[in-house]
C-alpha positions as CSV (number, residue, x, y, z in Angstrom):
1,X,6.2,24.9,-4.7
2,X,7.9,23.1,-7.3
3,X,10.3,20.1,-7.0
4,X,13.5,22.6,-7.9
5,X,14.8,20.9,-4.4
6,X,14.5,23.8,-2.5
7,X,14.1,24.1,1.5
8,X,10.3,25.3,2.2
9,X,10.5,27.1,5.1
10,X,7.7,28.3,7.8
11,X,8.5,31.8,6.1
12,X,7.6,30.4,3.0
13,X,4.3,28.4,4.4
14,X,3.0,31.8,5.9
15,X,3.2,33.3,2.9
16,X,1.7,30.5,1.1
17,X,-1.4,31.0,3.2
18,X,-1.6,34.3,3.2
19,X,-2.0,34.3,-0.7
20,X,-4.3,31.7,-1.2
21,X,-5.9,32.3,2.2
22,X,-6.5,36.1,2.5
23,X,-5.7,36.0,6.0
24,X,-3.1,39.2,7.3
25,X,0.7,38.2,6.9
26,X,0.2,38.1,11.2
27,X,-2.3,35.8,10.8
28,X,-0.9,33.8,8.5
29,X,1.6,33.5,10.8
30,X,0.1,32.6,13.9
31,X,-2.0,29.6,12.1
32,X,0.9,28.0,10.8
33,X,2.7,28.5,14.1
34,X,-0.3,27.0,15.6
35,X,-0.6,24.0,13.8
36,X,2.7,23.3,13.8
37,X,2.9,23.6,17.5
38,X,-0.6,21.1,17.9
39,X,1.3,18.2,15.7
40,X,4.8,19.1,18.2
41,X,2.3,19.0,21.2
42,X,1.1,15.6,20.1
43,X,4.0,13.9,19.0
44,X,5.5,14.7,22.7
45,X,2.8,13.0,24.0
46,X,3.7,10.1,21.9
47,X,0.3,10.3,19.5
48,X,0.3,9.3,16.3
49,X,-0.6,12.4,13.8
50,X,-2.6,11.6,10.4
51,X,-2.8,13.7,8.2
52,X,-5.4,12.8,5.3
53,X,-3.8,12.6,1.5
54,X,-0.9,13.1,3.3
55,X,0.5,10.8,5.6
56,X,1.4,9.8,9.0
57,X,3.5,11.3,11.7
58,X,4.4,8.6,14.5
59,X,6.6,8.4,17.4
60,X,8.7,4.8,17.9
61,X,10.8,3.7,21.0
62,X,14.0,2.5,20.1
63,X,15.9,0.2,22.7
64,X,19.1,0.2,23.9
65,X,22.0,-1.2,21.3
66,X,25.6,-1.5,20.8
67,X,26.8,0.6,17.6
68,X,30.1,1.0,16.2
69,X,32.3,4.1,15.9
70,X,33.2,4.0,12.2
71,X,36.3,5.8,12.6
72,X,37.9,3.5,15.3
73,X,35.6,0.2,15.1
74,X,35.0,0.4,18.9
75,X,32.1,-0.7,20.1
76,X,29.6,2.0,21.9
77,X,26.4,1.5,23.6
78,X,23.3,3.4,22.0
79,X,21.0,4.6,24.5
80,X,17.1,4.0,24.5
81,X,15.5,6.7,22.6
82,X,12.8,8.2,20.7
83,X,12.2,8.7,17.5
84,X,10.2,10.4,14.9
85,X,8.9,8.7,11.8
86,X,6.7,9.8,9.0
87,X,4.7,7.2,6.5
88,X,3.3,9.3,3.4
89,X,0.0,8.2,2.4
90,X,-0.6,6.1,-1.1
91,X,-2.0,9.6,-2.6
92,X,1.1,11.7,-1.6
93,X,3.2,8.8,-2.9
94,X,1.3,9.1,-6.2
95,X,1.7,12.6,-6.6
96,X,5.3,12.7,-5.8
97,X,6.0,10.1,-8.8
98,X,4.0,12.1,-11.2
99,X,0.4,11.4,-11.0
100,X,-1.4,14.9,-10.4
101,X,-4.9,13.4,-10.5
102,X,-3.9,10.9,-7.7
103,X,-7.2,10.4,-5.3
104,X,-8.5,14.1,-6.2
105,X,-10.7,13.5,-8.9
106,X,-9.0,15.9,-10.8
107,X,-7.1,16.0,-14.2
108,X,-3.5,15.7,-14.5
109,X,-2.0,19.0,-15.5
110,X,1.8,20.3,-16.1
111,X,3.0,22.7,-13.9
Protein backbone atom coordinates (compact mmCIF):
# COMPACT_ATOMS: atom_id res chain seq x y z
CA UNK A 1 0.00 0.00 0.00
CA UNK A 2 1.77 2.75 -1.55
CA UNK A 3 0.91 6.48 -1.28
CA UNK A 4 -0.65 6.41 -5.09
CA UNK A 5 -3.74 8.16 -3.00
CA UNK A 6 -5.85 5.36 -3.26
CA UNK A 7 -8.91 4.46 -0.93
CA UNK A 8 -7.77 1.13 1.21
CA UNK A 9 -10.77 -0.51 1.82
CA UNK A 10 -11.77 -3.47 4.47
CA UNK A 11 -11.71 -5.60 1.01
CA UNK A 12 -8.35 -4.65 0.59
CA UNK A 13 -7.22 -5.09 4.52
CA UNK A 14 -8.62 -8.77 4.34
CA UNK A 15 -6.71 -9.50 1.70
CA UNK A 16 -3.74 -7.86 3.06
CA UNK A 17 -3.91 -10.39 5.96
CA UNK A 18 -4.65 -13.12 4.30
CA UNK A 19 -1.34 -12.86 2.37
CA UNK A 20 0.98 -12.07 4.91
CA UNK A 21 -1.08 -13.94 7.48
CA UNK A 22 -2.00 -17.32 5.92
CA UNK A 23 -5.27 -17.22 7.52
CA UNK A 24 -8.51 -18.48 4.95
CA UNK A 25 -9.88 -15.38 2.84
CA UNK A 26 -13.07 -16.11 5.73
CA UNK A 27 -10.88 -15.72 8.31
CA UNK A 28 -9.25 -12.90 7.20
CA UNK A 29 -12.28 -11.50 7.08
CA UNK A 30 -13.77 -12.13 10.29
CA UNK A 31 -10.46 -10.65 12.15
CA UNK A 32 -10.49 -7.56 10.49
CA UNK A 33 -14.31 -7.33 11.01
CA UNK A 34 -13.54 -8.07 14.50
CA UNK A 35 -11.08 -5.57 15.32
CA UNK A 36 -12.69 -3.10 13.58
CA UNK A 37 -15.91 -3.66 15.52
CA UNK A 38 -13.68 -3.75 19.27
CA UNK A 39 -12.23 -0.05 18.34
CA UNK A 40 -16.24 0.93 17.13
CA UNK A 41 -17.35 -0.80 20.46
CA UNK A 42 -14.99 1.32 22.41
CA UNK A 43 -15.19 4.59 20.91
CA UNK A 44 -19.19 4.37 21.66
CA UNK A 45 -18.41 3.96 24.95
CA UNK A 46 -16.43 7.08 24.74
CA UNK A 47 -12.72 5.18 25.38
CA UNK A 48 -9.84 6.43 24.08
CA UNK A 49 -8.11 3.70 21.52
CA UNK A 50 -4.14 3.66 21.30
CA UNK A 51 -2.81 2.05 19.03
CA UNK A 52 1.13 1.64 19.43
CA UNK A 53 3.41 3.22 16.32
CA UNK A 54 0.36 4.29 15.38
CA UNK A 55 -1.73 6.73 17.04
CA UNK A 56 -4.61 7.53 18.94
CA UNK A 57 -8.36 7.28 18.37
CA UNK A 58 -10.36 9.68 20.87
CA UNK A 59 -13.82 10.72 21.35
CA UNK A 60 -14.43 14.71 22.25
CA UNK A 61 -17.79 16.48 23.30
CA UNK A 62 -18.37 19.44 21.43
CA UNK A 63 -20.94 22.07 23.02
CA UNK A 64 -23.56 23.79 21.65
CA UNK A 65 -22.65 26.90 19.17
CA UNK A 66 -24.01 29.31 16.85
CA UNK A 67 -22.56 28.73 13.16
CA UNK A 68 -23.34 30.50 10.09
CA UNK A 69 -25.06 29.34 6.89
CA UNK A 70 -22.47 30.45 4.23
CA UNK A 71 -24.96 30.70 1.56
CA UNK A 72 -27.34 33.19 3.40
CA UNK A 73 -25.10 34.45 6.43
CA UNK A 74 -27.96 33.52 8.93
CA UNK A 75 -27.13 32.54 11.96
CA UNK A 76 -27.98 28.68 13.11
CA UNK A 77 -27.52 27.04 16.31
CA UNK A 78 -25.09 23.88 16.34
CA UNK A 79 -26.17 21.27 18.51
CA UNK A 80 -23.92 19.48 21.25
CA UNK A 81 -22.32 16.64 19.66
CA UNK A 82 -19.68 14.07 19.49
CA UNK A 83 -16.99 13.68 17.71
CA UNK A 84 -14.21 11.57 16.56
CA UNK A 85 -10.54 12.44 16.50
CA UNK A 86 -7.40 10.70 15.69
CA UNK A 87 -3.69 11.85 16.90
CA UNK A 88 -0.95 9.74 14.81
CA UNK A 89 1.83 8.81 16.90
CA UNK A 90 5.56 10.64 16.35
CA UNK A 91 6.62 7.21 14.57
CA UNK A 92 3.65 7.21 12.05
CA UNK A 93 4.33 10.90 11.54
CA UNK A 94 7.88 9.99 10.65
CA UNK A 95 7.09 7.41 8.33
CA UNK A 96 4.55 9.38 6.49
CA UNK A 97 7.23 12.23 5.76
CA UNK A 98 9.76 9.82 4.51
CA UNK A 99 11.62 8.16 7.24
CA UNK A 100 11.30 4.28 6.85
CA UNK A 101 13.51 3.44 9.71
CA UNK A 102 11.38 5.63 12.10
CA UNK A 103 11.33 3.88 15.72
CA UNK A 104 11.80 0.28 14.05
CA UNK A 105 15.28 -0.25 14.13
CA UNK A 106 15.25 -0.91 10.77
CA UNK A 107 17.05 0.59 7.56
CA UNK A 108 15.45 2.88 5.35
CA UNK A 109 14.62 1.27 2.10
CA UNK A 110 12.72 2.49 -1.34
CA UNK A 111 9.72 1.01 -2.06
Amino acid sequence: MTGTGKTVTRVDLCEAVYQKVGLSRTESSAFVELVLKEITDCLEKGETVKLSSFGSFMVRKKGQRIGRNPKTGTEVPISPRRVMVFKPSAILKQRINGDASAGNGKEAHDE
